[in-house]
MOPAC internal coordinates of N, CA, C and O (Angstrom, degrees):
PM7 1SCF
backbone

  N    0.0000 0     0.00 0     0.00 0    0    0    0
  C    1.4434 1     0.00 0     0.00 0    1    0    0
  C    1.5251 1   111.26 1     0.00 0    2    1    0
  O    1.2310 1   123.59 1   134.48 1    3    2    1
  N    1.5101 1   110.72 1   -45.52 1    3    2    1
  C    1.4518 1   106.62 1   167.26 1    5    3    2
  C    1.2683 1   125.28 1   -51.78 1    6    5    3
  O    1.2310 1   108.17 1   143.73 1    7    6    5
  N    1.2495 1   139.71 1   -36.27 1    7    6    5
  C    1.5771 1   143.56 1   175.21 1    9    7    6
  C    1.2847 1   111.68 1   -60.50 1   10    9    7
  O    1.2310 1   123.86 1   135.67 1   11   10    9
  N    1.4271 1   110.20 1   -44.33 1   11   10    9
  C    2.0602 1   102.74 1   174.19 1   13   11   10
  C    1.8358 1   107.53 1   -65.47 1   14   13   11
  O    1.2310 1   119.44 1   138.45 1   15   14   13
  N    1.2924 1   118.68 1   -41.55 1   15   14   13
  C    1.1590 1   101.74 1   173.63 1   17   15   14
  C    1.5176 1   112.58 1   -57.53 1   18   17   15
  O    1.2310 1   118.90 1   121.89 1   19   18   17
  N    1.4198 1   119.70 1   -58.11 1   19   18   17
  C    1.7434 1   127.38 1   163.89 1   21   19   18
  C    1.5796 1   102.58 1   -13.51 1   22   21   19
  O    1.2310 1   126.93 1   100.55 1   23   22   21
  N    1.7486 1   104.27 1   -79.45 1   23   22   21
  C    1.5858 1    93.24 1  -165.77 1   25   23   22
  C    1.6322 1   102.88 1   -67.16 1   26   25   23
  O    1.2310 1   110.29 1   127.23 1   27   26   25
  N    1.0319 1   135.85 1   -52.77 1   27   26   25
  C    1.5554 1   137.43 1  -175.72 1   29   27   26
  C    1.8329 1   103.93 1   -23.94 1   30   29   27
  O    1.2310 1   122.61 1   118.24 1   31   30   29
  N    1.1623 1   112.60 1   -61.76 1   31   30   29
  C    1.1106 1   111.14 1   169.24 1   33   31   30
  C    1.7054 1   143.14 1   -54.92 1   34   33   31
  O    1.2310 1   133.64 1   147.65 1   35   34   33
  N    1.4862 1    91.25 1   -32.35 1   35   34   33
  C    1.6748 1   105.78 1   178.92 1   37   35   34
  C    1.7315 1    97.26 1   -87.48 1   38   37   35
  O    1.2310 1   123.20 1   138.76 1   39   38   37
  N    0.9569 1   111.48 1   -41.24 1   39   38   37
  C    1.8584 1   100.70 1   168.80 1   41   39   38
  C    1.2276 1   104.39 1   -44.51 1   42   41   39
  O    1.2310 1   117.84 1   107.50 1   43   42   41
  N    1.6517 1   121.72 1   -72.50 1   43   42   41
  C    1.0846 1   102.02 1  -172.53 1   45   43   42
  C    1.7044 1   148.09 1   -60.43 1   46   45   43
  O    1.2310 1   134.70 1   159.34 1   47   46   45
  N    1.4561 1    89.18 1   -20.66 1   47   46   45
  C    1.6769 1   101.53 1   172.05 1   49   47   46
  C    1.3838 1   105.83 1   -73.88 1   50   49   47
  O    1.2310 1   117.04 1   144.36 1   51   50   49
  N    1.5193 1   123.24 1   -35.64 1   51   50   49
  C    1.5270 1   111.52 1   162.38 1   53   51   50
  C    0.9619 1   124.99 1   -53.49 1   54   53   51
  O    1.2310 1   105.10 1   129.77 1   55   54   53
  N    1.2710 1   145.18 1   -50.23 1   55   54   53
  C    1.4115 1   129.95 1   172.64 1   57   55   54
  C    1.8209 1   119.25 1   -72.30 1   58   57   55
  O    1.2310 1   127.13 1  -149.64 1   59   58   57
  N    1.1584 1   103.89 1    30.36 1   59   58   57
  C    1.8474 1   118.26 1   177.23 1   61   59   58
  C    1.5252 1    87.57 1   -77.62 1   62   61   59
  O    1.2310 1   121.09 1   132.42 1   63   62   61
  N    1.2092 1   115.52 1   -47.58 1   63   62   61
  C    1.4896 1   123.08 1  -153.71 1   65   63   62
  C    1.9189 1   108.92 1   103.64 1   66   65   63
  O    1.2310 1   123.00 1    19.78 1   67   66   65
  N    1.4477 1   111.85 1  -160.22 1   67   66   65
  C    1.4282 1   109.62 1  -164.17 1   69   67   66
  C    1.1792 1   113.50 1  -109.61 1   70   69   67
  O    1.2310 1   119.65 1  -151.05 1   71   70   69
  N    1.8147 1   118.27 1    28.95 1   71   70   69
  C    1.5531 1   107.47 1   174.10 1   73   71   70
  C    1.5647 1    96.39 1   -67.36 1   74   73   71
  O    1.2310 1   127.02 1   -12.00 1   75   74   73
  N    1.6942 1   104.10 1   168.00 1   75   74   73
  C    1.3369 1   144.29 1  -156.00 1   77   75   74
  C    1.6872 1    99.76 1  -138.26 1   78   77   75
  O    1.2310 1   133.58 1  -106.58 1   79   78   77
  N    1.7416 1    91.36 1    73.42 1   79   78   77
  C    1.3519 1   106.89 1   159.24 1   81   79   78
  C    1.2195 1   132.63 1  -143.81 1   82   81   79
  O    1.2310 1   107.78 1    -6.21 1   83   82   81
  N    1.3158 1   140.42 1   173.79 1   83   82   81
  C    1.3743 1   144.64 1   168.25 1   85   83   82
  C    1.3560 1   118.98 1  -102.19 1   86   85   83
  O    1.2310 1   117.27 1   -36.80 1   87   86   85
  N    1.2615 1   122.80 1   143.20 1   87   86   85
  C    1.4114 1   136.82 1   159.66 1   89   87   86
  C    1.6890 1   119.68 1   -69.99 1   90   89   87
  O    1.2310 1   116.49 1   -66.22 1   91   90   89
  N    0.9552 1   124.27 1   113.78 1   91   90   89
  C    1.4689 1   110.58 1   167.65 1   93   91   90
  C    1.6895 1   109.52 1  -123.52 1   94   93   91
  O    1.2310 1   125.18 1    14.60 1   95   94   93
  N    1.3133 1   107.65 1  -165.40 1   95   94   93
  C    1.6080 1    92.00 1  -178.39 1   97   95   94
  C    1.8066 1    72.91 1  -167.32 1   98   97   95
  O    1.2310 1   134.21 1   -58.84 1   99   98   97
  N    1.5868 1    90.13 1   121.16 1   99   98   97
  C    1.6227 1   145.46 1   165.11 1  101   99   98
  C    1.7723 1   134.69 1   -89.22 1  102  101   99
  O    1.2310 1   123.71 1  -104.78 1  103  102  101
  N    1.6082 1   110.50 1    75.22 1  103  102  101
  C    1.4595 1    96.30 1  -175.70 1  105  103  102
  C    1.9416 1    96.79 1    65.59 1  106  105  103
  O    1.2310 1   130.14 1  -120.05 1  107  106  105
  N    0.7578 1    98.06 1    59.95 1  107  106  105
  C    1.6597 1   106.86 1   175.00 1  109  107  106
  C    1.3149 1   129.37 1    36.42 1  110  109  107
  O    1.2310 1   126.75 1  -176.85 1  111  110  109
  N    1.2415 1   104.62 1     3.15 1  111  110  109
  C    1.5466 1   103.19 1   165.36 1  113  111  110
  C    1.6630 1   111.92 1  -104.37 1  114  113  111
  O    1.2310 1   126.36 1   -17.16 1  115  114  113
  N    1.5858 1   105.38 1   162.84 1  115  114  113
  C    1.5749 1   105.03 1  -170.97 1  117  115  114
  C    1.6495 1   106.16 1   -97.20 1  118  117  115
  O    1.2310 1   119.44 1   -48.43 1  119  118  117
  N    1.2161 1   118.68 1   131.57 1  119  118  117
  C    1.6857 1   113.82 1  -172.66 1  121  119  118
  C    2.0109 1    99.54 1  -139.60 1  122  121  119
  O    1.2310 1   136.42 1   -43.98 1  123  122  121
  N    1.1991 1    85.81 1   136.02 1  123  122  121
  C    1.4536 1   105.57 1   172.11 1  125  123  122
  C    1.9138 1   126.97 1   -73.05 1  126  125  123
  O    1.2310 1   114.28 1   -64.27 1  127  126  125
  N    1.2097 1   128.43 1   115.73 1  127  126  125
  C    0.7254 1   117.45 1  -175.89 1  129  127  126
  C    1.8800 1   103.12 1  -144.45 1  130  129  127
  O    1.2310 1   126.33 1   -25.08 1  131  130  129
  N    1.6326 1   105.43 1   154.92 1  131  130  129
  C    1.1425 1   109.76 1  -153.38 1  133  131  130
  C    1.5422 1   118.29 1   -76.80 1  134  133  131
  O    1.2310 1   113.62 1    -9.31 1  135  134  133
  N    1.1355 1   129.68 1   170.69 1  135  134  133
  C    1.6640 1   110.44 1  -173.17 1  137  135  134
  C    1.5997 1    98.43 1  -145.36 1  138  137  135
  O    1.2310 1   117.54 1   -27.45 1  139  138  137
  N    1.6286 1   122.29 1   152.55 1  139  138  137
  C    1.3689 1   108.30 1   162.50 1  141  139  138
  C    1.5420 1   105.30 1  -123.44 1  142  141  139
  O    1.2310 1   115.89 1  -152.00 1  143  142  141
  N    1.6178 1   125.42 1    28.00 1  143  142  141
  C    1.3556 1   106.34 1   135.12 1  145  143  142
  C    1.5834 1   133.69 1   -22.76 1  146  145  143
  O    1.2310 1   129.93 1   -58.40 1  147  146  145
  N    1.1018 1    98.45 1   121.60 1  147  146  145
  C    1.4760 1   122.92 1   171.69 1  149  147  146
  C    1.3261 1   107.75 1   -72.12 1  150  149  147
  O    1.2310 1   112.42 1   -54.74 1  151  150  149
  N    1.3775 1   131.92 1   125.26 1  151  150  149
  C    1.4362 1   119.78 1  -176.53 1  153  151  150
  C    1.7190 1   104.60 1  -164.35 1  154  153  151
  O    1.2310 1   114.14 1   -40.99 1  155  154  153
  N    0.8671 1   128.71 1   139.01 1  155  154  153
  C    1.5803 1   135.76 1   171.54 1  157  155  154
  C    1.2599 1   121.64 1   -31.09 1  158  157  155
  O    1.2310 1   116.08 1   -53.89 1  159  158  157
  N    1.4169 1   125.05 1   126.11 1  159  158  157
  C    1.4439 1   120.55 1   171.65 1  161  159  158
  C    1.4762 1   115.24 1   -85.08 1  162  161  159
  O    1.2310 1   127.58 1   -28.56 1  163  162  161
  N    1.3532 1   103.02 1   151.44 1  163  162  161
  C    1.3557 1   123.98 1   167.71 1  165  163  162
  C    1.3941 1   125.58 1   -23.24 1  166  165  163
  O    1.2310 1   105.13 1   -65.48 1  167  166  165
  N    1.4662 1   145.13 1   114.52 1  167  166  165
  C    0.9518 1   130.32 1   167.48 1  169  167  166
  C    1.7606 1   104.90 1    97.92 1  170  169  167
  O    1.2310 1   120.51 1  -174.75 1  171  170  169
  N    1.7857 1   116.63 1     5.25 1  171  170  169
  C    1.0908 1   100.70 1   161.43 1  173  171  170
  C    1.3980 1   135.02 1   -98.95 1  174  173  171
  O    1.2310 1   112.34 1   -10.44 1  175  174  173
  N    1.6469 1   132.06 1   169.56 1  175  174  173
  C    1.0355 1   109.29 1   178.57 1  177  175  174
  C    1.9558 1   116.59 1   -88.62 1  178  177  175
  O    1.2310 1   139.87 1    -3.04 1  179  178  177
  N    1.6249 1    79.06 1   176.96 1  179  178  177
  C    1.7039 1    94.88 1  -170.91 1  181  179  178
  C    2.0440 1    95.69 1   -52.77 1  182  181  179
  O    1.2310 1   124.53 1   127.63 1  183  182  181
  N    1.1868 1   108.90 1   -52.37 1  183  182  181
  C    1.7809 1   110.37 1   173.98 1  185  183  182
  C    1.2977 1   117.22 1   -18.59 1  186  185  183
  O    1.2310 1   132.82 1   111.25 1  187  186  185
  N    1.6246 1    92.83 1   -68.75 1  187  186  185
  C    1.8447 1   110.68 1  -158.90 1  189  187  186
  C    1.1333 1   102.52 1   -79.71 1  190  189  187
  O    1.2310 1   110.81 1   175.59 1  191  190  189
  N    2.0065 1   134.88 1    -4.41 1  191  190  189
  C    1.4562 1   115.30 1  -179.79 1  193  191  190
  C    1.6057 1    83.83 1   -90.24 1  194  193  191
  O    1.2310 1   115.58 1   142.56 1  195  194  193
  N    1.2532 1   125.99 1   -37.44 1  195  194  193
  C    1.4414 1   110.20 1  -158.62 1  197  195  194
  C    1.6773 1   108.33 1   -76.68 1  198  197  195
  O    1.2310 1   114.76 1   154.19 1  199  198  197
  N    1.2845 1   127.53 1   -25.81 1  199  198  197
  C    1.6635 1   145.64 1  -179.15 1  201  199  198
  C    1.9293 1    77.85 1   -55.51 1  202  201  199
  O    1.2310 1   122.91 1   120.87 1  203  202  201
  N    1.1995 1   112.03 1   -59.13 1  203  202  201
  C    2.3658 1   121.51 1  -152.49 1  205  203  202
  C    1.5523 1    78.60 1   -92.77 1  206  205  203
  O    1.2310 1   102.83 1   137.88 1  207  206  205
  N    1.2410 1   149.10 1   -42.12 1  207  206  205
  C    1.6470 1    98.39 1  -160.68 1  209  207  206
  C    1.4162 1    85.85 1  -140.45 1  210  209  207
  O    1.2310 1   106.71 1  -143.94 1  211  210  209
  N    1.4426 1   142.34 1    36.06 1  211  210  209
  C    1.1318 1   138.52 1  -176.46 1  213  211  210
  C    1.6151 1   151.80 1    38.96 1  214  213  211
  O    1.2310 1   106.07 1    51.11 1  215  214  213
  N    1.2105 1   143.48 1  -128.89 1  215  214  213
  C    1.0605 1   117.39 1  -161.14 1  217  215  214
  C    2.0071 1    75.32 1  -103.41 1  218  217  215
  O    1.2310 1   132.21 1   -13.58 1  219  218  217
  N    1.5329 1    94.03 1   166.42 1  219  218  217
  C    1.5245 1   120.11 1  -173.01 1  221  219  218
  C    1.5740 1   100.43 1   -87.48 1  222  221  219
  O    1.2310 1   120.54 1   -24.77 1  223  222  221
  N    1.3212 1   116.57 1   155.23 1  223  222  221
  C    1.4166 1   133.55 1   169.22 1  225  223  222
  C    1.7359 1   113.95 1   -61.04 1  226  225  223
  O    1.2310 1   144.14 1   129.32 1  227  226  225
  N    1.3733 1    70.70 1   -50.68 1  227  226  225
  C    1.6311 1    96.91 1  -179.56 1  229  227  226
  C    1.3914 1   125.17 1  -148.53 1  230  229  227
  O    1.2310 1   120.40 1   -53.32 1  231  230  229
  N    1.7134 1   116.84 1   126.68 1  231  230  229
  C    1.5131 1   121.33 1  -167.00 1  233  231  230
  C    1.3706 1    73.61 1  -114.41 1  234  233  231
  O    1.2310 1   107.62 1   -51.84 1  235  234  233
  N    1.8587 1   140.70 1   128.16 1  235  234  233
  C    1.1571 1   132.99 1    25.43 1  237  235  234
  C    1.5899 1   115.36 1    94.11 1  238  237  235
  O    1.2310 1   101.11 1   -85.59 1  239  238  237
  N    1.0591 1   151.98 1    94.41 1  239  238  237
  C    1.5677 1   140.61 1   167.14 1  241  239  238
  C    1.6936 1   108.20 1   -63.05 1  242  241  239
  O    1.2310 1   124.59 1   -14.56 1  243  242  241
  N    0.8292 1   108.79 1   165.44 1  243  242  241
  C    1.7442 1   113.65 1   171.80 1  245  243  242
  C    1.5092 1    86.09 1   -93.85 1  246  245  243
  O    1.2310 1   128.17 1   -35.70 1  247  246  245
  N    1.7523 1   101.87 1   144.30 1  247  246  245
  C    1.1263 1   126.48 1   138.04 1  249  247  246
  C    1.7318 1   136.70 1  -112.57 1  250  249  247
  O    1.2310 1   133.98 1    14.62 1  251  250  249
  N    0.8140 1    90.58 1  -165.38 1  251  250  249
  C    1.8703 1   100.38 1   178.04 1  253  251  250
  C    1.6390 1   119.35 1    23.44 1  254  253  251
  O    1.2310 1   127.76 1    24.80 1  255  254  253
  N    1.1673 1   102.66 1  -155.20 1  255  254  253
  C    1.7801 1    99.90 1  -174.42 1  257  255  254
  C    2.0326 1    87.22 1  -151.07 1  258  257  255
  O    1.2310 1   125.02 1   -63.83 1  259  258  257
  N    1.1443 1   107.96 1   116.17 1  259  258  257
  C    1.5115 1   133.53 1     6.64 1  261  259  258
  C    1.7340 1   104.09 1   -68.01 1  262  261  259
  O    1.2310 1   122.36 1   -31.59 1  263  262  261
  N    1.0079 1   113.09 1   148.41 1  263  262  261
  C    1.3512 1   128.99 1   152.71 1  265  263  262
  C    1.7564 1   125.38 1   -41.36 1  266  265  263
  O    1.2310 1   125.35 1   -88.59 1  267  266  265
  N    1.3634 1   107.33 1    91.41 1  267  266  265
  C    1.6318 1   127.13 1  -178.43 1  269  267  266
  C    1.1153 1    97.03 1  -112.02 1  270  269  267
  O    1.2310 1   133.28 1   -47.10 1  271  270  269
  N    1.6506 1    91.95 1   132.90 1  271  270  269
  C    1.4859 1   121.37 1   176.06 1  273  271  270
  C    1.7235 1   117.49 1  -139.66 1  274  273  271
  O    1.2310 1   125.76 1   -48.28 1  275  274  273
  N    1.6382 1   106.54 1   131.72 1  275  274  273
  C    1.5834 1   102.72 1  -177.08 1  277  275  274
  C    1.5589 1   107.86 1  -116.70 1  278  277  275
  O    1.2310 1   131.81 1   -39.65 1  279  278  277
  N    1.4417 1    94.80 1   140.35 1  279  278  277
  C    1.1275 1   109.37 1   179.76 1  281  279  278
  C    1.5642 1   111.28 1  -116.60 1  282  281  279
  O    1.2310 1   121.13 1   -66.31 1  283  282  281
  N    1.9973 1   115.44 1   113.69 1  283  282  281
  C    1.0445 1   110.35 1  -155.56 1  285  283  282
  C    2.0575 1   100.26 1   -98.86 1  286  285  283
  O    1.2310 1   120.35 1   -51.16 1  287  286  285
  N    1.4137 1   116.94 1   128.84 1  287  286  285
  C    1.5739 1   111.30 1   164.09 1  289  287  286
  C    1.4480 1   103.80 1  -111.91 1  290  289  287
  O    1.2310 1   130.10 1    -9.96 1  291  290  289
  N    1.7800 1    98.13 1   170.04 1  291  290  289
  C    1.4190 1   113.29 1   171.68 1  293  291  290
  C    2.0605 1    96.41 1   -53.42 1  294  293  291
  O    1.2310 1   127.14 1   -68.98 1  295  294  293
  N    1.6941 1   103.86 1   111.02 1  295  294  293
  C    1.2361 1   108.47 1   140.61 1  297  295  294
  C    1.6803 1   108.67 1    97.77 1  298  297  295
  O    1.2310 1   125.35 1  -177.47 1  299  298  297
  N    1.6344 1   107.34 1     2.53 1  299  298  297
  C    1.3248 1   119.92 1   152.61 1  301  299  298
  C    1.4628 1    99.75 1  -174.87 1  302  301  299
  O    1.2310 1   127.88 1     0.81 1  303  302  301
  N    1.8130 1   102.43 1  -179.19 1  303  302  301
  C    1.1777 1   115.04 1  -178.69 1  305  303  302
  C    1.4164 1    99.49 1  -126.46 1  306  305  303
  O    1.2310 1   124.11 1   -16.44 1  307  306  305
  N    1.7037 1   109.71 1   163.56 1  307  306  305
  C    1.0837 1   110.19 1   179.41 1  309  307  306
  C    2.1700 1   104.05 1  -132.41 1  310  309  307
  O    1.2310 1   132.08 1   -42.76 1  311  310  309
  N    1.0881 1    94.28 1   137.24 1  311  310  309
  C    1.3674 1    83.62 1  -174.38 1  313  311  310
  C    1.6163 1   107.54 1  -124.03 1  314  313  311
  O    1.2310 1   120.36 1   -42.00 1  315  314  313
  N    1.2861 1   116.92 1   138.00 1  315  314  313
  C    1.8324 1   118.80 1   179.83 1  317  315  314
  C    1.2438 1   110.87 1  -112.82 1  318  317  315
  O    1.2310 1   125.17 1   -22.91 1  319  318  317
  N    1.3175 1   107.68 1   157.09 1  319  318  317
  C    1.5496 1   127.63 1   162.21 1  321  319  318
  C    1.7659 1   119.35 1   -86.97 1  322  321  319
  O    1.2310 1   100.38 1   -90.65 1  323  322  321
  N    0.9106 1   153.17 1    89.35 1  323  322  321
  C    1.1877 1   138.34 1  -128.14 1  325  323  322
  C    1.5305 1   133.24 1    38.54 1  326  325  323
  O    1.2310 1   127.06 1    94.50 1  327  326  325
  N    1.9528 1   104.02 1   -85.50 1  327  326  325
  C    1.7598 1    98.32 1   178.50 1  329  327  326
  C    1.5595 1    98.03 1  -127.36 1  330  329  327
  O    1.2310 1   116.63 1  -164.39 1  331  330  329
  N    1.5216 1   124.02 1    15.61 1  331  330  329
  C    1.3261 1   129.84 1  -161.22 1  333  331  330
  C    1.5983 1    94.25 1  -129.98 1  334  333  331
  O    1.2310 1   123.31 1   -57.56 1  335  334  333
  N    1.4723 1   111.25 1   122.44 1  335  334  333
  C    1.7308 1   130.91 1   150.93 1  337  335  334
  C    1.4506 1   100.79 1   -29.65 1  338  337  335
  O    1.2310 1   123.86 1   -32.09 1  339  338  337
  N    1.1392 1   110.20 1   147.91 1  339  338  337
  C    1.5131 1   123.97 1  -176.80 1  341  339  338
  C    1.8676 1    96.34 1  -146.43 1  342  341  339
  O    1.2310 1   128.25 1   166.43 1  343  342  341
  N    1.2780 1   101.72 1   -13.57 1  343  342  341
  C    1.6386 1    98.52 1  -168.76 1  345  343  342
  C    0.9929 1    85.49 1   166.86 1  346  345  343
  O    1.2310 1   127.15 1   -42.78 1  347  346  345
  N    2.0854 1   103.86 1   137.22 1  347  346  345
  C    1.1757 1   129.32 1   148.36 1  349  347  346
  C    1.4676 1   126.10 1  -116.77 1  350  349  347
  O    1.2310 1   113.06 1   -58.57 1  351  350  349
  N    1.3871 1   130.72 1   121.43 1  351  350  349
  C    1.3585 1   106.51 1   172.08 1  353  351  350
  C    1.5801 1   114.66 1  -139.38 1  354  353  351
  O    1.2310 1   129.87 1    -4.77 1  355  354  353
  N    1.5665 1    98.57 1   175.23 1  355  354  353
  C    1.6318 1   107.68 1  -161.60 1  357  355  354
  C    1.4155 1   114.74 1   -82.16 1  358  357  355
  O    1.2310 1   118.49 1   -62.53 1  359  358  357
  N    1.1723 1   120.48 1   117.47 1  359  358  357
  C    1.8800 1   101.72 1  -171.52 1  361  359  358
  C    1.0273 1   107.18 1  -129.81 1  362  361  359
  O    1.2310 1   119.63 1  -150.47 1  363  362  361
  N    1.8320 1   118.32 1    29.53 1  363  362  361
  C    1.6837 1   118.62 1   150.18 1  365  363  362
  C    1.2961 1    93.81 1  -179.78 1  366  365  363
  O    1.2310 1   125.05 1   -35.40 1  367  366  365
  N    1.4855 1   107.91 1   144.60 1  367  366  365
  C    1.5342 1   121.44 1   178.71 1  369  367  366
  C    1.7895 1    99.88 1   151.11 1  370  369  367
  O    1.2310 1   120.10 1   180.00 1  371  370  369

Protein backbone atom coordinates (compact mmCIF):
# COMPACT_ATOMS: atom_id res chain seq x y z
CA UNK A 1 0.00 0.00 0.00
CA UNK A 2 2.91 2.22 0.73
CA UNK A 3 4.39 2.10 -2.88
CA UNK A 4 1.05 3.40 -4.57
CA UNK A 5 1.21 6.28 -2.34
CA UNK A 6 5.30 6.27 -3.30
CA UNK A 7 4.41 6.20 -7.01
CA UNK A 8 1.13 8.44 -6.57
CA UNK A 9 3.32 10.96 -5.39
CA UNK A 10 6.35 10.81 -7.77
CA UNK A 11 3.78 11.08 -10.73
CA UNK A 12 2.73 13.88 -9.38
CA UNK A 13 5.95 15.71 -8.67
CA UNK A 14 6.77 14.66 -12.24
CA UNK A 15 4.50 16.57 -13.87
CA UNK A 16 5.75 19.82 -11.53
CA UNK A 17 8.23 20.03 -14.27
CA UNK A 18 12.20 20.32 -13.43
CA UNK A 19 12.50 23.00 -10.75
CA UNK A 20 15.35 22.11 -8.27
CA UNK A 21 13.79 22.31 -4.98
CA UNK A 22 13.14 20.98 -1.56
CA UNK A 23 10.21 20.61 0.61
CA UNK A 24 10.65 21.45 4.15
CA UNK A 25 8.01 22.03 6.72
CA UNK A 26 8.15 25.31 8.98
CA UNK A 27 5.97 25.77 12.20
CA UNK A 28 3.71 23.18 10.53
CA UNK A 29 3.22 24.27 7.38
CA UNK A 30 4.98 22.68 4.22
CA UNK A 31 7.17 25.37 2.20
CA UNK A 32 9.34 24.98 -0.76
CA UNK A 33 12.66 25.98 -0.83
CA UNK A 34 15.44 25.82 -3.38
CA UNK A 35 18.32 23.26 -3.28
CA UNK A 36 21.67 22.79 -5.26
CA UNK A 37 21.95 19.12 -4.62
CA UNK A 38 23.44 17.44 -7.33
CA UNK A 39 21.24 14.57 -8.21
CA UNK A 40 20.39 12.47 -11.42
CA UNK A 41 18.19 13.49 -14.16
CA UNK A 42 15.16 12.06 -15.27
CA UNK A 43 15.17 9.38 -17.62
CA UNK A 44 18.66 8.18 -16.67
CA UNK A 45 19.92 4.87 -16.44
CA UNK A 46 20.77 2.85 -13.25
CA UNK A 47 24.69 2.72 -15.16
CA UNK A 48 25.13 6.43 -15.75
CA UNK A 49 23.87 7.42 -12.05
CA UNK A 50 26.32 4.96 -10.65
CA UNK A 51 29.40 5.79 -13.57
CA UNK A 52 28.28 10.26 -12.01
CA UNK A 53 27.65 9.62 -8.43
CA UNK A 54 28.75 6.08 -7.69
CA UNK A 55 27.99 3.18 -5.82
CA UNK A 56 24.64 3.76 -3.51
CA UNK A 57 24.53 3.69 0.35
CA UNK A 58 21.80 1.69 -0.06
CA UNK A 59 20.23 -0.56 -2.99
CA UNK A 60 16.67 -1.09 -2.01
CA UNK A 61 14.71 -4.42 -3.24
CA UNK A 62 12.38 -3.82 -6.19
CA UNK A 63 8.91 -3.65 -5.58
CA UNK A 64 5.60 -3.65 -7.35
CA UNK A 65 4.97 -3.86 -11.11
CA UNK A 66 6.21 -1.77 -12.76
CA UNK A 67 9.19 -2.65 -10.90
CA UNK A 68 10.51 0.46 -8.51
CA UNK A 69 13.63 0.57 -7.10
CA UNK A 70 15.46 3.18 -4.61
CA UNK A 71 18.64 3.93 -4.53
CA UNK A 72 19.56 5.73 -1.27
CA UNK A 73 23.03 8.40 -1.29
CA UNK A 74 24.55 10.71 1.22
CA UNK A 75 21.85 13.59 0.90
CA UNK A 76 19.18 12.22 -1.54
CA UNK A 77 17.51 9.34 -2.97
CA UNK A 78 17.10 8.18 -6.22
CA UNK A 79 14.29 6.04 -7.26
CA UNK A 80 13.76 3.98 -10.89
CA UNK A 81 11.26 2.51 -12.95
CA UNK A 82 12.98 -0.49 -14.18
CA UNK A 83 16.70 0.88 -15.33
CA UNK A 84 15.53 4.65 -15.76
CA UNK A 85 15.28 7.54 -12.74
CA UNK A 86 11.81 8.45 -12.41
CA UNK A 87 12.73 10.81 -9.41
CA UNK A 88 15.36 12.12 -7.41
CA UNK A 89 15.09 13.79 -4.19
CA UNK A 90 17.00 15.63 -1.41
CA UNK A 91 16.46 14.18 2.07
CA UNK A 92 19.19 16.17 3.98
CA UNK A 93 21.32 19.13 3.38
Amino acid sequence: MKIRYLVAALVGLATAGAACAETVVVDDHVMVRDSSVARPARGSTMTTVEKKFGAPVTRHPTVGAPPITRWDYAGFSVFFEHDRVIHAVVTSG
